[in-house]
GUVEX-142483 format. One record per residue (C-alpha): x, y, z; residue in one letter. Coordinates in steps of 0.25 Angstrom, whole numbers, plus 5000, padded with zeros to 4 digits. Example, Ala and Ser with C-alpha at 12.3 -4.5 7.8 and 13.67 -1.06 7.14 Angstrom:
2
504949825031A 505549965029S 
END
This chain:
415
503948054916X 504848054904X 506348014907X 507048114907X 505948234909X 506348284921X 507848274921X 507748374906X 506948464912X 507548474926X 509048474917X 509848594921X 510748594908X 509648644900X 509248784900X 508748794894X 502448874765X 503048774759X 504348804747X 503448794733X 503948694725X 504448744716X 505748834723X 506048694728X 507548674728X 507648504732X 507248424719X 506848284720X 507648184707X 507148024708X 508547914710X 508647784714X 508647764728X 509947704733X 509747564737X 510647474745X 509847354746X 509547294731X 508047334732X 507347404721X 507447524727X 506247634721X 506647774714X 506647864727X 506648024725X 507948084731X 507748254737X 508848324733X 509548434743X 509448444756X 509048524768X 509548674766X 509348814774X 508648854766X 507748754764X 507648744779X 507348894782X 506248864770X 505648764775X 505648834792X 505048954783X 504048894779X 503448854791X 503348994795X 502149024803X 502048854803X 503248834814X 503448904826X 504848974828X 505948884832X 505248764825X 506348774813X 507848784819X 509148824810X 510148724813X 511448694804X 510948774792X 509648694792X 508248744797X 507848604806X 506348604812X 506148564827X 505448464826X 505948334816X 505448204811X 506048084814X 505847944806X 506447834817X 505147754820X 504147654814X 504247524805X 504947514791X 503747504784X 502847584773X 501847664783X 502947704791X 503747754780X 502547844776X 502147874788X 503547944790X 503548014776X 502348074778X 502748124793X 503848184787X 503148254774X 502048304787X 503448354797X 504048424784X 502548484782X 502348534796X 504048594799X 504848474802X 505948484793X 506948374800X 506748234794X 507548124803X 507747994799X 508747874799X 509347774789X 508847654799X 507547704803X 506447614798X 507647544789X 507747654781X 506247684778X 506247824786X 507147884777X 506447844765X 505247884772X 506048034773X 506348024758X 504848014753X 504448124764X 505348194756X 505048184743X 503448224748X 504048334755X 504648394740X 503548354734X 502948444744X 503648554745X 504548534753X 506148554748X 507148454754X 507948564756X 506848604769X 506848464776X 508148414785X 508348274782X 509148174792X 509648034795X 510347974801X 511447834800X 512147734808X 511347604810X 511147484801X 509747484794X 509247384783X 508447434772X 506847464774X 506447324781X 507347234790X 508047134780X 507846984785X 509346984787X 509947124794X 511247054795X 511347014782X 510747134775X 511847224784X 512947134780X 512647144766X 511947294764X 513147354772X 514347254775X 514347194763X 514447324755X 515547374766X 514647474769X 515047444783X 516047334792X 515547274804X 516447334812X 515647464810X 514347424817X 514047464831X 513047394837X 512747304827X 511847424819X 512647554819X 513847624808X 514347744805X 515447714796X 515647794784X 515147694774X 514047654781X 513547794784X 513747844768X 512847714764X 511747754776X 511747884769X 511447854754X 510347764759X 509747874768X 509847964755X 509147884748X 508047854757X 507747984760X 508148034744X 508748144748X 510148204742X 510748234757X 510248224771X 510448334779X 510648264794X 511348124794X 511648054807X 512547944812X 511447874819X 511747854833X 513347854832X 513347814846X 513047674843X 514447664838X 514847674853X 514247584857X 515347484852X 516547564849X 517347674858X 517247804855X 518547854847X 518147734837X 516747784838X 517247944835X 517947864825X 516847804817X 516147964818X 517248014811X 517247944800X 515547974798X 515848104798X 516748114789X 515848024780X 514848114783X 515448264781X 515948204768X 514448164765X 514048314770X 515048364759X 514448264747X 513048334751X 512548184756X 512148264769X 512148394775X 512248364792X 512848234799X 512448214813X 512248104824X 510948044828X 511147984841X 510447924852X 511147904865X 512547984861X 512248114865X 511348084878X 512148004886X 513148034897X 514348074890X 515047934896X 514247844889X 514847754879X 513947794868X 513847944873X 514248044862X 515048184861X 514548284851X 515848354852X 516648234846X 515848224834X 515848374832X 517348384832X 517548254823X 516448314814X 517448464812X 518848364811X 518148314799X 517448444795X 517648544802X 516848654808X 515848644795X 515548494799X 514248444796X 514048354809X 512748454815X 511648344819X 511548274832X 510248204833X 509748134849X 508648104857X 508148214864X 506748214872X 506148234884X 506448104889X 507948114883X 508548244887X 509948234886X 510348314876X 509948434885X 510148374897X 511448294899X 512848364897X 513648244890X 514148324879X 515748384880X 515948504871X 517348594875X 517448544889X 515948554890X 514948464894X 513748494887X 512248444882X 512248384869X 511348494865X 512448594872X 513648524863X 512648534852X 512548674852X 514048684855X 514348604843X 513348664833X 512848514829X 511248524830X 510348414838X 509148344835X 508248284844X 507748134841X 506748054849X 505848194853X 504848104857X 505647974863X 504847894852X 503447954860X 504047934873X 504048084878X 502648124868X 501648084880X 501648084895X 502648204897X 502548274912X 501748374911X 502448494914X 503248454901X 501748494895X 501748614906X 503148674899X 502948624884X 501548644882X 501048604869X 499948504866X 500548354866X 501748284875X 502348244860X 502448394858X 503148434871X 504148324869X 504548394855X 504348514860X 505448494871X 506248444861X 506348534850X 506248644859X 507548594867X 508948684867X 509848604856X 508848534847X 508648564834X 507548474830X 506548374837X 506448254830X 505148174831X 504748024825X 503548054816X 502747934807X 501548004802X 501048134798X 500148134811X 501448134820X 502048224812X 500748344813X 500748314829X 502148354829X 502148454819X 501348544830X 502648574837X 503248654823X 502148774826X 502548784841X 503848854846X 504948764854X 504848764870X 505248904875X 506248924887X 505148944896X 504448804891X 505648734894X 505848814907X 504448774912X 505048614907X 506348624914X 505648674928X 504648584928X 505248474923X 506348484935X 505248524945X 504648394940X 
END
């Protein structure tokens, strides 16, 4: 039995063809990539644009008869897929850089238009990795415009390989350069001062060679609690969003967001526990009602239900679920870890099959997931075409029904 199961499913709080070519708008110009390391750095092509509505609703168009209804979701003027492509796992080397590139041609190819990465995953290489998928993608057809690009910022991460000396290249690549003081750090790995997070992002920029990026996270903020208390922490979040709705106004980025771990699904007393509300409202002080903060990205699964399941959220004198105060506060979530690295792909209980259906326990674990009340988009780890056609199936099939999860719930408590 997969922890967690039984207590979701018993849960009482949930009720619950291609553009031609030519009418491409996104152009591609060659520059020198930035480089922050004294290497000689190759000629890398940069896309121009960004994702658009309309390149979106194109993109969902064109997929008519392709992808069942509810596949494609309209979310904060964008058109997501349910189902994305993550870029976390493997080794910084050459054929997992081209394992991932051609995975995300393959996801683009078959409806997955949400492309997530980091600045630290693979030291850097999983963005380069989404940069020449994207340059393949125009080549093929495929207009920047269509394809929703994010990732994410906050930890410490050397350059391609791990330099012999990470102290010494950290001193001198970000101290050195005032980049960022030590007493910044959290956990020996983690910042989100302002300076720090401008230099993350003209590096990702670069590695991906893209003009904007559409969804940029602070990478698990909660770290930052870890070691400071929490008004210093609120603190330190009010000056990156400032940093980063000024950077929504220079076009660097359309959508800031948080990609956290344990912030969101913990008890609300926890040290590192986090309140959506908080943000929100220092997001408006700064910007108003037209703020860009709209992106909470956590871990949601069959063995990790919390965001459905555990009321730690406090909205207007309410206790709510985070999905709840998500919907409350118009800020859209995102499921990582769909598949708790492969944890909850095999051995489900079978009245899981029984309610779900469906050919495989891989895709009744996504299907659970992207089918769920408050999630927007499923992301899954994918390093090869193969994985990619496997769960590709899911974009042809319609999300769980009321019934399906019904038939869940009952058996799962009966269970």
């Amino acid at each position: 039995m997969i922890l967690g199961v039984t207590d979701f499913l018993g849960a009482s709080r949930v009720a619950c063809a291609l553009t031609p070519k030519a009418r491409r708008i996104a152009q591609v110009r060659p520059v020198a990539a930035v480089c922050y390391t004294g290497c000689a750095c190759p000629t890398r092509t940069v896309v121009t644009d960004k994702a658009t509505n309309s390149g979106t609703q194109t993109y969902a168009r064109n997929f008519k008869g392709r992808a069942a209804d509810g596949h494609f979701r309209e979310v904060q003027g964008l058109v997501l897929s349910s189902l994305g492509i993550g870029t976390y796992l493997g080794q910084p080397d050459e054929r997992t850089d081209a394992g991932y590139t051609s995975a995300i041609v393959a996801a683009v190819e078959n409806g997955i238009n949400v492309v997530d990465a980091a600045i630290n995953y693979r030291f850097q290489r999983s963005e380069r990795s989404v940069g020449t998928a994207l340059v393949q993608l125009e080549d093929q057809g495929f207009a920047r415009e269509q394809i929703v690009v994010c990732t994410k910022a906050g930890y410490l991460t050397p350059d391609a390989k791990l330099p012999a000396d990470p102290n010494r290249y950290f001193f001198e690549e970000y101290i050195q350069r005032g980049i960022f003081q030590a007493r910044d750090i959290a956990a020996g790995s983690h910042c989100i001062a302002p300076r720090f997070l401008q230099d993350q992002m003209a590096r990702s920029l670069a590695n991906m060679g893209v003009d904007s990026i559409d969804i940029f996270y602070l990478h698990n903020p909660e770290t930052q609690l870890t070691e400071i208390p929490k008004p210093q922490f609120l603190s330190r979040v009010r000056e990156a969003f400032h940093f980063l709705e000024a950077t929504v106004a220079n076009g660097k980025i359309q959508f800031y967001g948080m990609a956290t771990w344990n912030g969101f699904r913990q008890d609300a007393t926890a040290r590192d526990a986090m309140q959506l509300s908080d943000f929100v409202t220092i997001a408006k002080e700064i910007a108003g009602d037209s703020h860009h903060f709209r992106f909470v990205q956590l871990p949601f699964n069959l063995g990790m239900t919390e965001a459905l399941t555990l009321g730690n959220q406090s909205v207007d004198g309410k206790t709510l679920t985070i999905t709840e105060a998500a919907e409350e506060l118009n800020v859209t979530l995102i499921a990582s870890a769909s598949l708790l690295q492969g944890q909850v792909a095999s051995n489900l209980p079978t009245f899981v099959a029984d309610a779900l259906g469906l050919e495989s326990d891989a895709e009744r674990a996504l299907q659970f997931v992207r089918s769920s009340p408050g999630i927007t988009t499923a992301l899954v780890g994918m390093t090869s075409e193969q994985h990619v056609v496997a769960n590709a199936k899911l974009v042809a099939i319609p999300p769980a029904t009321i019934d399906q999860f019904s038939r869940l719930f009952s058996r799962g408590q009966a269970g």
